[in-house]
C-alpha positions in Angstrom: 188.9 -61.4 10.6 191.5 -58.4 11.3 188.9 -56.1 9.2 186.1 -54.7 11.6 183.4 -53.0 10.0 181.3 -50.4 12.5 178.3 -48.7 11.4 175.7 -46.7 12.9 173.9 -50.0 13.6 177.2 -50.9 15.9 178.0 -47.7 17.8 174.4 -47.9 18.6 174.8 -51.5 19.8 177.3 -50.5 22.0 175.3 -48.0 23.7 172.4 -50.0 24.4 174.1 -53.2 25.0 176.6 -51.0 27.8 173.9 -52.3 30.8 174.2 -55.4 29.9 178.0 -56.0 29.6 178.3 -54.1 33.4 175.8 -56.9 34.5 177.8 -59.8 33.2 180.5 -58.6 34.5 179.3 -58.7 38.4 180.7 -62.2 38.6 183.5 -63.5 36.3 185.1 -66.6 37.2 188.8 -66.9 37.8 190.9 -69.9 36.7 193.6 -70.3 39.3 196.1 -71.9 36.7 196.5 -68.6 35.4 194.7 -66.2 36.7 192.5 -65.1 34.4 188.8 -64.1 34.4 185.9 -65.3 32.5 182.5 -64.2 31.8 179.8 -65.2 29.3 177.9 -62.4 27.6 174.6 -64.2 26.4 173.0 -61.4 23.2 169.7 -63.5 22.8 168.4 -61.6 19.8 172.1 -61.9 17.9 175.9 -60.2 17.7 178.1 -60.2 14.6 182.1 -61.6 15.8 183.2 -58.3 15.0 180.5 -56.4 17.2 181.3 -59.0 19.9 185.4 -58.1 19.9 184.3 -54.5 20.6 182.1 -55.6 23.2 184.4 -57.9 24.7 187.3 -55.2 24.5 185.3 -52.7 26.2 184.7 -54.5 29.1 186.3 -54.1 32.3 186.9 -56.1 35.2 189.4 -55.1 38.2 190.7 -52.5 36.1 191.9 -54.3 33.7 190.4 -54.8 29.7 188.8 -57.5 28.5 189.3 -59.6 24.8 187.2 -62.3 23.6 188.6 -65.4 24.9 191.5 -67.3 23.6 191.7 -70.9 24.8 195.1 -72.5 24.6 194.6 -76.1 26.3 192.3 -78.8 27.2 192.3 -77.8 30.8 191.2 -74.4 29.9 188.5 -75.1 27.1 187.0 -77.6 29.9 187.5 -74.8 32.6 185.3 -72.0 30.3 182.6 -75.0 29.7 182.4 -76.3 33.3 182.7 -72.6 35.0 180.2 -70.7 32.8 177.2 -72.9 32.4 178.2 -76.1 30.5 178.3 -76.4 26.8 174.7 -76.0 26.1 174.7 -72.9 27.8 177.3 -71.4 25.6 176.1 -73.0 22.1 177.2 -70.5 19.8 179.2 -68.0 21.7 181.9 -66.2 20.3 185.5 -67.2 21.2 188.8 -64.7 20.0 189.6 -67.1 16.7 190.0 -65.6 13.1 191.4 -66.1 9.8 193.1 -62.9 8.5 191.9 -61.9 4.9 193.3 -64.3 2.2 194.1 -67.7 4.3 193.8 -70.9 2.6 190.4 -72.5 3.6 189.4 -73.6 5.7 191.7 -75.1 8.3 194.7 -72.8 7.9 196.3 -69.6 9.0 194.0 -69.8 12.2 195.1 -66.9 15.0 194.3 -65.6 18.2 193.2 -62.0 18.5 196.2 -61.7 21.2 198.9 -62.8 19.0 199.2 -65.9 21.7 200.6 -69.0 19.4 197.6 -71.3 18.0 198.8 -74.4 19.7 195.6 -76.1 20.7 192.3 -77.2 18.6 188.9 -78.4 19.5 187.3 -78.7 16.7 183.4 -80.3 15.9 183.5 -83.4 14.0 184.3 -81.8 9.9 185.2 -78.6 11.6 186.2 -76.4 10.3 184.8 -76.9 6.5 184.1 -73.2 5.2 180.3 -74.1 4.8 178.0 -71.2 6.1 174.7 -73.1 6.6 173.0 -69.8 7.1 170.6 -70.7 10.2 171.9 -68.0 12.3 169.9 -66.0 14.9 168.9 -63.7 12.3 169.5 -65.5 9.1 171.1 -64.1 5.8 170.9 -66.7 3.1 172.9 -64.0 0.9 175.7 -65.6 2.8 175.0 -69.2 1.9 178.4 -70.1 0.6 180.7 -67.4 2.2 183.9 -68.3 3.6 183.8 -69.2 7.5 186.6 -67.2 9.3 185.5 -66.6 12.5 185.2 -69.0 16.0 182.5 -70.3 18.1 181.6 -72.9 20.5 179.2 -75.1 18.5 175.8 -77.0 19.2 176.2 -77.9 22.3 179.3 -80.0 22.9 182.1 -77.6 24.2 183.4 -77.9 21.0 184.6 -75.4 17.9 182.8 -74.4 15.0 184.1 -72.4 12.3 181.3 -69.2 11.1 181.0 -66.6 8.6 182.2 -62.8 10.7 178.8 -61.2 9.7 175.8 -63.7 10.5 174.5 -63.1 14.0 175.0 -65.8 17.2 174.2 -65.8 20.8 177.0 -64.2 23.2 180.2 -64.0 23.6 183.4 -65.3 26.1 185.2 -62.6 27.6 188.5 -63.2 29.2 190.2 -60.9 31.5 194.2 -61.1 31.5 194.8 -60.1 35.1 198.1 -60.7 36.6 198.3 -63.7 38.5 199.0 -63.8 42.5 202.2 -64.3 43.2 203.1 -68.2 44.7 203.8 -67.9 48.2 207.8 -68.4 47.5 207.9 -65.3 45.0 205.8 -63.6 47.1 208.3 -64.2 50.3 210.8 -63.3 48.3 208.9 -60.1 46.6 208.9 -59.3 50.7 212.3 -59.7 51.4 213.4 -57.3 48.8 211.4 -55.2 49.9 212.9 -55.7 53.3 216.2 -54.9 51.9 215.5 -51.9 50.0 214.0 -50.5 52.9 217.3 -51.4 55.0 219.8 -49.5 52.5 217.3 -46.6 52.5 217.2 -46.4 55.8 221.6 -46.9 56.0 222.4 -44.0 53.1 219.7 -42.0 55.3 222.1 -42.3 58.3 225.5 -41.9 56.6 224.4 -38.5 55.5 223.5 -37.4 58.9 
């Protein structure tokens, strides 16, 4: 959902959860296709999809800010699963999929919190049906019923389930957009600029003298 709501209950979250997310973050994994980094964030005792985007956008890892992740291909949904445990592992963590306010349930409108196009799906079998079972970690049966607008990986499989924003689940995927190494043909040629620059610098220098 584009609506976050924070409370005292979540600024408080933040500060005792900030240990854990410096932890997680001692060994993201980088997929060389495009240079990203990943981490899993595993909250045993429960995080809401909007306390989990704050989390995940408060993390940093080589200077750079994270987001919770946005997978755009098969390669990189298998990547995540493979790299960060397998899909048992991450049952029920958080991924960077919403429904703005007002979408047609339950399949449409779906975005990435980046803006990145949604090109690629992996849903669960019936995924996503709009129907909040409510057997989270700490369950709200007020919610039975509520309209499912959030993403997850789901019940093992590697695959996506859609979830109600405010019922509580197990971690979170956080995905750090760093700037990818340069292939060793740009990078030559980064060099030989360089080179160049440096040789008209050095050629005004000595026509002023």
């Amino acid at each position: 959902m584009n609506k976050i709501i924070i409370d005292g209950f979540a600024l408080g979250l933040m500060v005792l959860v900030s240990g854990v997310v410096s932890m997680a973050q001692a060994s993201p994994v980088q997929w060389k296709s495009n240079g990203h980094y990943y981490d899993a964030i595993p909250f045993p005792e429960g995080i809401t999809w909007g306390e989990a985007k704050i989390m995940a956008e408060n993390s940093v890892y080589l200077g750079v800010n994270g987001h919770l992740a946005t997978i755009t291909s098969a390669a990189e949904n298998s990547f995540i699963i493979n790299a960060l445990g397998g899909p048992s592992e991450l049952d029920t963590f958080f991924l960077g999929g919403f429904q703005p306010v007002g979408s047609p349930e339950p399949g449409s409108n779906w975005q990435w919190v980046t803006g990145e196009p949604w090109s690629y799906t992996n849903w669960a079998s019936v995924e996503p049906n709009d129907t909040y079972g409510g057997d989270g970690i700490i369950p709200l049966p007020d919610m039975v019923g509520a309209n499912e607008e959030v993403l997850q990986f789901w019940v093992g499989i590697g695959r996506w389930n859609d979830v109600e924003e405010l019922s509580y689940w197990g971690g979170l995927i956080v995905e750090y957009p760093t700037a990818p190494i340069p292939e060793p043909q740009t990078y030559a040629m980064l060099l030989a600029g360089l080179g160049l620059l440096g040789f008209m610098a050095r050629r005004r220098k000595e026509s002023a003298i």
